[in-house]
N, C-alpha and C positions, 0 to 999 in steps of 0.2 A: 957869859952874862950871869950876873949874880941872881940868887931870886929873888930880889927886894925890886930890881928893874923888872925882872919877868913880872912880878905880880902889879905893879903898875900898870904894865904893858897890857895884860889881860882887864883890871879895872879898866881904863881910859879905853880899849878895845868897847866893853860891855857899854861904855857912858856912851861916847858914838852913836854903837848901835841904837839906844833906847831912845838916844834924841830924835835919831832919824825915823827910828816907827813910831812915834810920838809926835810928829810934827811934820810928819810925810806919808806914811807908810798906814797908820791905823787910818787918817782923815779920808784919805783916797778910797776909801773902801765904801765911802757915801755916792760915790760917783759912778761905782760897776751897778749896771743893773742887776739884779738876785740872782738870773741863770749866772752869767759871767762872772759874779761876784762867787758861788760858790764855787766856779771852776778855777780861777784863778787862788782862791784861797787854797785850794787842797796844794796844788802845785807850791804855793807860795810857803806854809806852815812846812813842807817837806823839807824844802830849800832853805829856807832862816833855820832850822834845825841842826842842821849843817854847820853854822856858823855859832850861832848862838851856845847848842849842848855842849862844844868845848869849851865853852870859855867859861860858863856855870859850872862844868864841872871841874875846873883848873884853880878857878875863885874859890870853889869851897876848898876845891883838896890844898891849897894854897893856906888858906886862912886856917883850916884844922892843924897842918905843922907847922904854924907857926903859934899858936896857939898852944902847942904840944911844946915847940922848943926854946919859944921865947916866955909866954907866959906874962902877958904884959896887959893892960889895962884893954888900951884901944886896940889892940888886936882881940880881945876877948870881945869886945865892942862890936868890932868888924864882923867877928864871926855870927853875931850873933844877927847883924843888920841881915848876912849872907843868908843864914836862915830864913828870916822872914821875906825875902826874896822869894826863894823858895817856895815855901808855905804860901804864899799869896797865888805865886804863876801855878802853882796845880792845883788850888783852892776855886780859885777866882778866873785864871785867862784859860786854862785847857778847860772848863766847861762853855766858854762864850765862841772858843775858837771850835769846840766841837759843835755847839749851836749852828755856827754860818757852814761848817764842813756839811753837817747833817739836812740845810736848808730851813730851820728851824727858828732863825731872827728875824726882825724887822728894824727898822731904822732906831728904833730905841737900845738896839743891843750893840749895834754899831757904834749909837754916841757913847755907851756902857765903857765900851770898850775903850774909848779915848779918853774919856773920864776918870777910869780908877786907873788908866794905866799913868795917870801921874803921879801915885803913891812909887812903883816901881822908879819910875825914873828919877823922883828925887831920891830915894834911896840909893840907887848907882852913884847918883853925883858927889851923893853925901861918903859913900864907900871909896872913891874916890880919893874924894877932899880928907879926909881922913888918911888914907894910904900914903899922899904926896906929905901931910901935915908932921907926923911923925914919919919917917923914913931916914 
């Protein structure tokens, strides 16, 4: 498999995932009541971690050698979307997801949470649609 499929495979793996805890997965959290909603999340943040930390860190390590070896516009692009990826989920989601871990939210941190995570997820789409665009 070359790596210009592998790294599509890992984008389109990441857009999946973002849509489905965007449109499934973050909304359903309005529905646990606060005991089961923390208990469920600790399980849950363990488990998506699993899935998720490879692929983030496959997409960066991906986008840095290519960046490294091609040196081309939209992959400098890319990497940079990748970044701010980044920068946002340990900025912004690991303190809201340590909020509900901790028992520490109310229903405004829950909508928080479905709210700004549509910055990440158009970003995926757009990392994406970029990756298929030039390829």
């Amino acid at each position: 498999m070359s790596i210009n499929i592998l790294g599509i495979l890992i984008d389109f793996g990441l857009v999946v995932l973002i849509w489905i805890v965007q449109l499934i997965i973050y909304p359903s959290f309005t529905f646990y009541n606060h005991k089961n909603l923390v208990l469920w999340h600790k399980k849950y943040t363990r488990l998506i971690a699993y899935i998720v930390g490879p692929l983030m860190v496959s997409q960066l390590a991906l986008s840095i050698y290519h960046c490294i070896t091609e040196i081309e516009p939209y992959q400098l692009l890319k990497l940079i979307l990748i970044i701010f990826v980044w920068v946002i989920t340990m900025l912004q989601f690991v303190p809201l997801h340590n909020r509900i871990i901790n028992n520490e939210f109310d229903h405004k941190v829950l909508l928080s949470l479905v709210r700004k995570n549509w910055l990440r997820t158009t970003l995926w789409t757009v990392i994406l649609f970029i990756e298929c665009l030039f390829i």
